[in-house]
Backbone as JSON, one array per atom type, in Angstrom:
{
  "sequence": "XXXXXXXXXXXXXXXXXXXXXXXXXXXXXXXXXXXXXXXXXXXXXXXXXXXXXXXXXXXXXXXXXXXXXXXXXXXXXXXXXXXXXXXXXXXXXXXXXXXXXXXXXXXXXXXXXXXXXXXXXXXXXXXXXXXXXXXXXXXXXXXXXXXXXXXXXXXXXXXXXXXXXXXX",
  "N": [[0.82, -1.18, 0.0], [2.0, 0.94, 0.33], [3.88, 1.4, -0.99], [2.21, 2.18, -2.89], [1.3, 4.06, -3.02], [3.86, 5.66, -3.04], [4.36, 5.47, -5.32], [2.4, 6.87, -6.98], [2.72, 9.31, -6.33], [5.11, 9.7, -7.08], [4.54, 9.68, -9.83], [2.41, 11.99, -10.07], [3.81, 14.18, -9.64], [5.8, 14.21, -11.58], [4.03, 14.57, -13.83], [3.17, 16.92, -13.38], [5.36, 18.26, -13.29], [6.2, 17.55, -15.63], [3.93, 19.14, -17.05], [4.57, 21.59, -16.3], [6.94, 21.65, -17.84], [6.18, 22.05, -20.34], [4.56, 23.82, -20.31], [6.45, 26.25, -20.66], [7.99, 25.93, -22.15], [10.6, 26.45, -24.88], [11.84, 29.76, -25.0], [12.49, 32.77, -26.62], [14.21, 35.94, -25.44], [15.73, 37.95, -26.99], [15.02, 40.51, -27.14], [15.11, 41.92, -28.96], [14.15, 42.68, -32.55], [15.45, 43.09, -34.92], [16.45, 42.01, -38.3], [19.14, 39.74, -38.76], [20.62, 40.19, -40.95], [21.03, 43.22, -40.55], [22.79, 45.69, -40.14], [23.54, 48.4, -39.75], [22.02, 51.94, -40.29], [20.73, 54.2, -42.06], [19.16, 57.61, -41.42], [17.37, 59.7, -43.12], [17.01, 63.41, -43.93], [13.72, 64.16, -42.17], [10.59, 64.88, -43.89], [9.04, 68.0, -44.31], [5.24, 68.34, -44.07], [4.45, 70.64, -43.0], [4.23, 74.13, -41.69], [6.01, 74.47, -40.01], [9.31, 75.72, -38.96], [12.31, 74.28, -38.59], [11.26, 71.72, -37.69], [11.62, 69.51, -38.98], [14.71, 69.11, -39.04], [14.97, 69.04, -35.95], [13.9, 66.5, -35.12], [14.83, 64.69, -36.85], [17.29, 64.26, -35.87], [17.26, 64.15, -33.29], [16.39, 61.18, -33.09], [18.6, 60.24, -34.48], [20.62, 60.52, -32.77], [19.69, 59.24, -30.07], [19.73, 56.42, -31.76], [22.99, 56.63, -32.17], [23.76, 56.48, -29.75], [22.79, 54.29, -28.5], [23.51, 52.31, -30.1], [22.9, 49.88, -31.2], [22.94, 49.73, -34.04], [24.54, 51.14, -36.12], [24.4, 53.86, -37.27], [24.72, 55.16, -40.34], [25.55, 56.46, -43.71], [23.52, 56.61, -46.57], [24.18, 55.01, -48.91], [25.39, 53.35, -47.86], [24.3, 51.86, -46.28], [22.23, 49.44, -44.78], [19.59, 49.39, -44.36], [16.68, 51.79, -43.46], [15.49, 54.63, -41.86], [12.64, 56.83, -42.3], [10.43, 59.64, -42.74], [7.96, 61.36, -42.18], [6.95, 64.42, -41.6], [3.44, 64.97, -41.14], [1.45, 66.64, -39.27], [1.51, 69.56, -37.2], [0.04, 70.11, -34.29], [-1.54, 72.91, -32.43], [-3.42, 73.31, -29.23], [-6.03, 74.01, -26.94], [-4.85, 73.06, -23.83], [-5.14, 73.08, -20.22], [-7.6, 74.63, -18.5], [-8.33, 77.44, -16.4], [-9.98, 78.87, -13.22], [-11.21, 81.19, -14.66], [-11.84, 80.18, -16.72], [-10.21, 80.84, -19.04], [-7.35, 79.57, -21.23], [-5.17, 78.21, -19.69], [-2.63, 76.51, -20.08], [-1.23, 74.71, -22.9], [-2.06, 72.45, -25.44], [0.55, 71.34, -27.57], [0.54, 68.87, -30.73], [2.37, 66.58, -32.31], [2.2, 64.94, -35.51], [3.63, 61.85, -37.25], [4.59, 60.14, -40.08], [6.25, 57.37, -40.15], [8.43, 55.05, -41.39], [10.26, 52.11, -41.34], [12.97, 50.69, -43.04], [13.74, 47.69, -44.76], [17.24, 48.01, -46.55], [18.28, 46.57, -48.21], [16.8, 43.94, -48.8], [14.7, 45.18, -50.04], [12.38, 45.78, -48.59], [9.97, 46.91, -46.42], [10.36, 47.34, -43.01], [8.72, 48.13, -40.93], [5.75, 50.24, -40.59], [4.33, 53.19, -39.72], [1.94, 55.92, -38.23], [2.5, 58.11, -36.22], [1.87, 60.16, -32.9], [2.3, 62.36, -31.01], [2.65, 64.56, -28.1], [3.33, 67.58, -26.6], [3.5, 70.12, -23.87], [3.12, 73.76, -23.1], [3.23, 76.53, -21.87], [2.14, 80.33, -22.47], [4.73, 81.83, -23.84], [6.58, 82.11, -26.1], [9.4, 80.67, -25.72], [8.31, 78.71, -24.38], [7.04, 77.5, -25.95], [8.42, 76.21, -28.33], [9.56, 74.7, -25.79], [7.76, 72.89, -25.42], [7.5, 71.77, -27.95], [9.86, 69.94, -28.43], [9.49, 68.61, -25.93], [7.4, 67.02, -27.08], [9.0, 66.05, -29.6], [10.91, 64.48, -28.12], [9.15, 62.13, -26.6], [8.68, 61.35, -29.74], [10.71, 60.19, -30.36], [11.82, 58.59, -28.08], [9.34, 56.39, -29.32], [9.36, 55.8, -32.1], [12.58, 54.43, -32.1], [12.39, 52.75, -30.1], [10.26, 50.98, -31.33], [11.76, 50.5, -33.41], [14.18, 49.21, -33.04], [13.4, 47.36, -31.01], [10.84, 46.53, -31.18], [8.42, 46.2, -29.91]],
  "CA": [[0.0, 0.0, 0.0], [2.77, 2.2, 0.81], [4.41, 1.72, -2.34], [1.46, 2.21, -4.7], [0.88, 5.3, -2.62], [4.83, 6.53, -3.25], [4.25, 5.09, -7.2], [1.34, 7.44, -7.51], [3.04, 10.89, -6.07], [5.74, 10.15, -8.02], [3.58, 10.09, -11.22], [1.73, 13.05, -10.38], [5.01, 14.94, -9.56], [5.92, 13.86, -13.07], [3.25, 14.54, -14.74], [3.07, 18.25, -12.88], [6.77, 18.65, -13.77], [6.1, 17.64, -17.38], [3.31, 20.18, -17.59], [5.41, 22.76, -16.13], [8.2, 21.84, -18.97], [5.66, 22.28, -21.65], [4.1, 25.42, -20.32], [7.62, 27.17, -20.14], [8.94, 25.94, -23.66], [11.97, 27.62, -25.26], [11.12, 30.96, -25.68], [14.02, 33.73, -26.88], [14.16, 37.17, -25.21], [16.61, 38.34, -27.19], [14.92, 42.2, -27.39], [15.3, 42.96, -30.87], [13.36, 42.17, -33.63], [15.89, 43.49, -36.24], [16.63, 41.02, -39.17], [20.58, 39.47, -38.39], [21.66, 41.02, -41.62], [21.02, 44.43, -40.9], [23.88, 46.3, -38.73], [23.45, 50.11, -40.71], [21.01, 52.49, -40.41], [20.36, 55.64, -42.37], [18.23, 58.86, -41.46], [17.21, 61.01, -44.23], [16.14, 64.03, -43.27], [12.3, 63.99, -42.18], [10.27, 65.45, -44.9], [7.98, 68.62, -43.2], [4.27, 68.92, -44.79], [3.98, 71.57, -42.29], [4.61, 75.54, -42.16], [6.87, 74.65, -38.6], [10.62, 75.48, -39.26], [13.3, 73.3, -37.64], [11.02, 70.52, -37.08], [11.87, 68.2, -39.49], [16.13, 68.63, -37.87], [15.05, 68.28, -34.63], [13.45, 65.09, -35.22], [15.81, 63.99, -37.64], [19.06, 64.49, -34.85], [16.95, 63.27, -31.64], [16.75, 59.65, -33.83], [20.22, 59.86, -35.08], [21.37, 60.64, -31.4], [19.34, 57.78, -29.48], [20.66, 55.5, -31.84], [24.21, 56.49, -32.04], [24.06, 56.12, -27.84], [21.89, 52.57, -27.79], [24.83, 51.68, -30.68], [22.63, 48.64, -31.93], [22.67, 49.92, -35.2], [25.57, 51.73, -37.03], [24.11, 55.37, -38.56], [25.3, 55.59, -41.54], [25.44, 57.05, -45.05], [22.32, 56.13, -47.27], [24.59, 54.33, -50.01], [26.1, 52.68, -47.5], [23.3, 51.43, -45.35], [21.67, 48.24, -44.86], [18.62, 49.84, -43.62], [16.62, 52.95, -43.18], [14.35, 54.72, -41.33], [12.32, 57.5, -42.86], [9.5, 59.69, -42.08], [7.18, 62.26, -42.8], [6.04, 65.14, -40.31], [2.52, 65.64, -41.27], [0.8, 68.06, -38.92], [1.59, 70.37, -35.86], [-1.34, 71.53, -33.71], [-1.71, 73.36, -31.56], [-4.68, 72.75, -28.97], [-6.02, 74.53, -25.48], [-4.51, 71.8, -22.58], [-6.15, 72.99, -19.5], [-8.06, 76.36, -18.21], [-8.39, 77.95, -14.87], [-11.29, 78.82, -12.86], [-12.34, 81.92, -14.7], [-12.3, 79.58, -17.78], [-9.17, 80.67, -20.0], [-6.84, 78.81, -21.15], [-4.0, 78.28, -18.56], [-1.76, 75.59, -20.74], [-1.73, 74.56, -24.21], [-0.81, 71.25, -25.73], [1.19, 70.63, -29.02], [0.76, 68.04, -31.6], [3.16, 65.86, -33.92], [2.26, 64.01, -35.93], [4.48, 61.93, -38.04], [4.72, 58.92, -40.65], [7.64, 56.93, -40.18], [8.77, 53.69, -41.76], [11.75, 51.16, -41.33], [12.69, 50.04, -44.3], [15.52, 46.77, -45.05], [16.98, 48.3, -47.94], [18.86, 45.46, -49.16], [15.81, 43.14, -49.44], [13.87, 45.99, -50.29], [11.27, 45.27, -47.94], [9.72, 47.62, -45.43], [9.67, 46.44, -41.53], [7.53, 48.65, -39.67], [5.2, 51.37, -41.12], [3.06, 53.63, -38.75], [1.6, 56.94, -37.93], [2.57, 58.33, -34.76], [1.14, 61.65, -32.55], [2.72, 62.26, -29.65], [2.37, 66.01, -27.79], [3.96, 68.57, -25.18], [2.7, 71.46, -23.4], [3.3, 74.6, -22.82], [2.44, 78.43, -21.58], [2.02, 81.79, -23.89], [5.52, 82.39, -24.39], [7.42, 81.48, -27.74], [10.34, 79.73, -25.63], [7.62, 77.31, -23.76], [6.22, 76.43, -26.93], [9.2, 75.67, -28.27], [9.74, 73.5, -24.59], [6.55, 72.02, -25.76], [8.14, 70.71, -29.27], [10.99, 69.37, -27.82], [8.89, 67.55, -25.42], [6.61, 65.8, -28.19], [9.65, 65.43, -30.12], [11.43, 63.47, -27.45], [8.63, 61.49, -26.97], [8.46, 60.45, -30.5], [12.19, 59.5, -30.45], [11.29, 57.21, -28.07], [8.36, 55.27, -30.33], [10.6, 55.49, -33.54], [13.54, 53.66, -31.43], [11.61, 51.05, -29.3], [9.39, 49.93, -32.66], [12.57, 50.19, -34.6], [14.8, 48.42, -32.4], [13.01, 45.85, -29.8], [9.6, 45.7, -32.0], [7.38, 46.35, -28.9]],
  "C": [[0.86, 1.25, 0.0], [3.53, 2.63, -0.38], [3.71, 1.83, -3.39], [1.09, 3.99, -4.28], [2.18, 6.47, -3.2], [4.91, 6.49, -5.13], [3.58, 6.27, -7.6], [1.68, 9.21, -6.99], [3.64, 10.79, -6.85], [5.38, 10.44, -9.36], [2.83, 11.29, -11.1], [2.74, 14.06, -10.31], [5.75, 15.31, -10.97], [5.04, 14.08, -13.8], [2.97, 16.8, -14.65], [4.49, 18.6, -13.67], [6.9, 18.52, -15.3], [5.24, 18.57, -18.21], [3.95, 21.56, -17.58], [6.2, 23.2, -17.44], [7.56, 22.42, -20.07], [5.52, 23.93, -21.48], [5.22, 26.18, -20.8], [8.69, 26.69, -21.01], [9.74, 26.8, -23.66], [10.85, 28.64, -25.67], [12.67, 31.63, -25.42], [13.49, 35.07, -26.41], [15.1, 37.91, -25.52], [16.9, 40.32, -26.84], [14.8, 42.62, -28.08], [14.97, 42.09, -31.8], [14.17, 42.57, -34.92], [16.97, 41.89, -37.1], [18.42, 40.77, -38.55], [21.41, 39.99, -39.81], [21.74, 42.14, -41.77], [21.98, 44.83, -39.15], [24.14, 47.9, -39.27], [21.99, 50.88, -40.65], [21.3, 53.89, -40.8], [19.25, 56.85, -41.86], [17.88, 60.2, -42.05], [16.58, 62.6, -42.94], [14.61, 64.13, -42.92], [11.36, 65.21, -43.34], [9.24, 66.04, -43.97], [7.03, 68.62, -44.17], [4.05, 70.05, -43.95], [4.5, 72.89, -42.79], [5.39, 75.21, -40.79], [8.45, 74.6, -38.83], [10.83, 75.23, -38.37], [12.6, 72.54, -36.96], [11.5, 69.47, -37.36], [13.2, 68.12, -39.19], [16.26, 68.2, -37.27], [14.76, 66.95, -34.6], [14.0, 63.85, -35.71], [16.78, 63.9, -36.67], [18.53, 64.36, -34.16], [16.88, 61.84, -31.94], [17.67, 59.14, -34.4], [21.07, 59.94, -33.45], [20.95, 59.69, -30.56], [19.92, 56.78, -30.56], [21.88, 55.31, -32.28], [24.64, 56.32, -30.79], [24.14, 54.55, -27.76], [23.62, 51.94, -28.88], [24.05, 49.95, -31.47], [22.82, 48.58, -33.28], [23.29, 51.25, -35.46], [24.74, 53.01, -38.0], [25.61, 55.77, -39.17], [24.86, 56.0, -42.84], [24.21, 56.09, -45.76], [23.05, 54.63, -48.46], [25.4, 53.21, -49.31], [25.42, 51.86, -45.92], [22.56, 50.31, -45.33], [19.99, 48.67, -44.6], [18.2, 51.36, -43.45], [15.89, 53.52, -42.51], [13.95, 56.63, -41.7], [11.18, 58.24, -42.57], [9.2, 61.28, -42.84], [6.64, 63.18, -41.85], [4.87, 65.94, -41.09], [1.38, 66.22, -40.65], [1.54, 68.25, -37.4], [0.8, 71.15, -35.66], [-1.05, 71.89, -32.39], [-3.33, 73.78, -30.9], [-4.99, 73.29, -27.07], [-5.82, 72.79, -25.04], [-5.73, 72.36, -21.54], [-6.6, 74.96, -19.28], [-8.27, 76.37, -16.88], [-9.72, 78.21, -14.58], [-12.3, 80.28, -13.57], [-12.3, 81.37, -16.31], [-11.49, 79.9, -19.34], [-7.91, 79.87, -20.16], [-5.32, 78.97, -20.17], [-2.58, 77.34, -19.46], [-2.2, 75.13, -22.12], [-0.92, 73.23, -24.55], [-0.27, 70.9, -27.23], [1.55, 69.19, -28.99], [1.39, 67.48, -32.44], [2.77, 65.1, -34.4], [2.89, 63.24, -37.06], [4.3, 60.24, -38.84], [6.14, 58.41, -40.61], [7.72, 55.3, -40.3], [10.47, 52.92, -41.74], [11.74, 50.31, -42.21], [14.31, 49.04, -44.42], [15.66, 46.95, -46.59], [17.64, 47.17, -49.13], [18.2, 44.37, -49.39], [14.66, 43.84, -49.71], [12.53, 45.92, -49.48], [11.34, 46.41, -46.07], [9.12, 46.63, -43.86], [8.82, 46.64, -40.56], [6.98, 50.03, -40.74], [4.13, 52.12, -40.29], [3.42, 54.78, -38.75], [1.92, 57.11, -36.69], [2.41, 59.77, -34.55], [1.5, 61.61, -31.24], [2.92, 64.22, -29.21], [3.36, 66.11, -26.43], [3.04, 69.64, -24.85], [3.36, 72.24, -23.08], [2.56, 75.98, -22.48], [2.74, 79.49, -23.11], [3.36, 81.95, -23.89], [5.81, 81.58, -25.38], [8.46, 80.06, -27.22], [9.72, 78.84, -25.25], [6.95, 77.13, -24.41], [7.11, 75.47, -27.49], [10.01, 74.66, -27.05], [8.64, 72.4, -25.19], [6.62, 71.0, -27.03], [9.32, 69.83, -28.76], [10.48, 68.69, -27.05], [8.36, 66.24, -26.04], [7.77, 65.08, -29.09], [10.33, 63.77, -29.43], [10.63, 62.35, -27.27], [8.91, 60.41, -28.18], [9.7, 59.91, -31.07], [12.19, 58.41, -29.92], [10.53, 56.04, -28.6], [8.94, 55.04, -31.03], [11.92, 54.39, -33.0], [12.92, 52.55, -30.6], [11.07, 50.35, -30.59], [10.88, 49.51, -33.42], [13.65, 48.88, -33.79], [14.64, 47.21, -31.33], [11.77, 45.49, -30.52], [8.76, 46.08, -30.74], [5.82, 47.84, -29.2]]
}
């Protein structure tokens, strides 16, 4: 009795431990979703549809500067690039944020919005393509609007670099 009793833990022990194994298959967390033959990345300049000078720079050189830091991916020259990532800034609004109690506006929030695609140029084949809108805020002066672009920008440095580089 004693041994059909130790027969029968050990089988369920085993059978628990074999479900475990399954559940908790190989899985890879490598981080990065970028193809193994791409180690180059280009950044044209961002093309503005807007009337906002020095947006399409800033945007262009906050995505050339996160990924000359992160270093996963070699910016480089277009002709000499495995890869690119490209983009389009089509609109900047500007939009009351919040108002005070006698009902004017107290803060304001700016809009980017931008098309941007990752493209593998050596199998010609685009890897990510999306719209992105990401905002800042600011008060009535000129320089805290301009705080307010530079906010949204940063932002969308981050989205452009996480999609481009981990896929998330």
């Amino acid at each position: 009795m004693k041994m059909s009793i130790k027969l029968l833990s050990l089988f369920i022990l085993f059978i628990i431990l074999l479900g475990i194994g399954i559940g908790c298959g190989p899985y890879s967390f490598s981080g990065s979703t970028i193809p193994a033959h791409i180690k180059t990345v280009s950044i044209p300049l961002f093309e503005d549809k807007t009337a906002e000078f020095g947006v399409d720079q800033k945007i262009t050189d906050a995505i050339t500067q996160v990924l000359e830091q992160d270093n996963t991916l070699k910016v480089a020259d277009v002709r000499q690039s495995d890869s690119m990532i490209k983009g389009t800034i089509l609109r900047v609004e500007d939009q009351a944020g919040q108002y005070d109690r006698q009902e004017t506006v107290s803060d304001y929030k700016i809009k980017i919005t931008v098309k941007v695609a990752f493209e593998d140029i050596k199998n010609q084949k685009v890897l990510w393509e999306e719209t992105l809108t990401q905002e800042g805020t600011y008060n009535e002066t000129d320089t805290d609007r301009d705080a307010g672009i530079d906010e949204a920008i940063e932002k969308l440095k981050t989205d452009i670099f996480n999609r481009t580089v981990s896929g998330w």
